[in-house]
N, C-alpha and C positions, 0 to 999 in steps of 0.2 A: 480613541473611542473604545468604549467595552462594549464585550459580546455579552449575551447571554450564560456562554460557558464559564467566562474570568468574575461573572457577578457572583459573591461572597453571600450566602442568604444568614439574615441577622438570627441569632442566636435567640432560640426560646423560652421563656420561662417556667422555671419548673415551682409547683407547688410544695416540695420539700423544700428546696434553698429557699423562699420565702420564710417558710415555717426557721428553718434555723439561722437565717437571719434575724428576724423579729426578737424583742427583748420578750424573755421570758417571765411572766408572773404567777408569783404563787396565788395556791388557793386562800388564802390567808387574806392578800392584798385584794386581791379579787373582791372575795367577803366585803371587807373593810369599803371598799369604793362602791359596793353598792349597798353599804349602809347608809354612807353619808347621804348619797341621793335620795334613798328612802327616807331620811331623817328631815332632811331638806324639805322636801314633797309634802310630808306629814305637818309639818310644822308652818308653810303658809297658807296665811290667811287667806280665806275668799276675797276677790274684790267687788268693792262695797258699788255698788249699780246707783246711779243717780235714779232720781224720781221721776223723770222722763226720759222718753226714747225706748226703743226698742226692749222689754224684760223687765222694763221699772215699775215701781210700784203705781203710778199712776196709768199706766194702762193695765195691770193688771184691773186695776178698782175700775177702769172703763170696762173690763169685760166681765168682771161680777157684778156692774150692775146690768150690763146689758142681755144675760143671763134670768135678770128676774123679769124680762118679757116676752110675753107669750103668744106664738100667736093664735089668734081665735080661731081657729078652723080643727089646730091641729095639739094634743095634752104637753108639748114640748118647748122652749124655751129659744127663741130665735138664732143662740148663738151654738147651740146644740144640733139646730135644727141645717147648719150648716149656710144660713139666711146671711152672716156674714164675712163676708172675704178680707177684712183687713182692718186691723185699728194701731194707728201710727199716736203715739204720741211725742212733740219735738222738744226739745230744749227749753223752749219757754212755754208749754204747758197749751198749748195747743193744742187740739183732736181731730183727727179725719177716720171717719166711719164709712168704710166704703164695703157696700151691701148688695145684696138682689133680693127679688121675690119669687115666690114659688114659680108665681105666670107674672107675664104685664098686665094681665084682665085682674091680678088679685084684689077682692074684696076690700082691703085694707093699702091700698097702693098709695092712698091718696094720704091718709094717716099714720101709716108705720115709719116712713123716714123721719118724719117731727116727731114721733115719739122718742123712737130711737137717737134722735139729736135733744132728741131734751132730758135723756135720761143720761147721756152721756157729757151733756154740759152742767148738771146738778152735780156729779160726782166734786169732793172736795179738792181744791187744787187746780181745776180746769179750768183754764181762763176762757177759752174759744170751742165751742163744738161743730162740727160741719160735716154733712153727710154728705157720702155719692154715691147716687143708685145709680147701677148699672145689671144691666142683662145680659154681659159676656166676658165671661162662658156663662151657659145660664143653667139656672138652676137645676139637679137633679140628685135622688135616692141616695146616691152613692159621698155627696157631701155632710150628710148626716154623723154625726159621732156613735161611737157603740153605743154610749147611753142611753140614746134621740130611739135608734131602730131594737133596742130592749123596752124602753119603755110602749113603744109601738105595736112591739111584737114581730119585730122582723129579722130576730136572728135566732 
């Protein structure tokens, strides 16, 4: 049995014997290896993003068009106006528009989701458009784009 006295404590490592054990490289190679990288880096290509799904062109084009409507009450553009929370488009060309409105009382409650799903299933390439209105979290100022509260007048 050992004591505490006979126990040997393990040997510490020093930050110099590290250092001179490690292979040494010049500035030169140094240089060199992070040229290649850089050269590397520089040299590929973007990857080319399909037409649907999340970044693709067809949801862009779902949200330029849904940008050219307005809504009546207010001189700003629905998707500015921060009106929507989400546009998915899937593999096969698909759309889910999922939306709120200013209030549940809005003016236009009854006709802004058909609009907004018809404006979104005209875009070219869409095979399916379909909306969900929902009122949580619900609407408020602070969903608006810089643009929406310049044009407003609120920054």
């Amino acid at each position: 049995m050992t004591t505490p006295e006979t126990t040997e404590k393990p040997r510490r490592a020093r930050v110099d014997e590290a250092i001179e054990d490690a292979p040494q490289e010049t500035a030169g190679a140094k240089l060199e290896r992070k040229r290649d990288y850089l050269e590397g880096f520089l040299q590929k290509k973007p990857e080319t993003a399909g037409s649907g799904g999340a970044g693709g062109a067809l949801q862009e084009a779902v949200v330029d068009a849904l940008k050219e409507i307005y809504d009546p009450e207010i001189p700003v553009n629905i998707y500015d106006l921060g009106l929507i929370y989400g546009v998915e488009v899937d593999d096969e060309a698909d759309c889910v528009v999922t939306m709120t409105l200013t209030t549940p009382n809005c003016p236009v409650a009854e006709t802004m989701p058909g609009e907004v799903e018809l404006r979104a299933g005209s875009v070219p390439g869409i095979r399916d458009a379909e909306v969900n209105l929902v009122f949580d979290p619900p609407w408020g100022p602070e969903k608006m784009t810089d643009e929406a509260r310049l044009e407003l007048g609120m920054l």
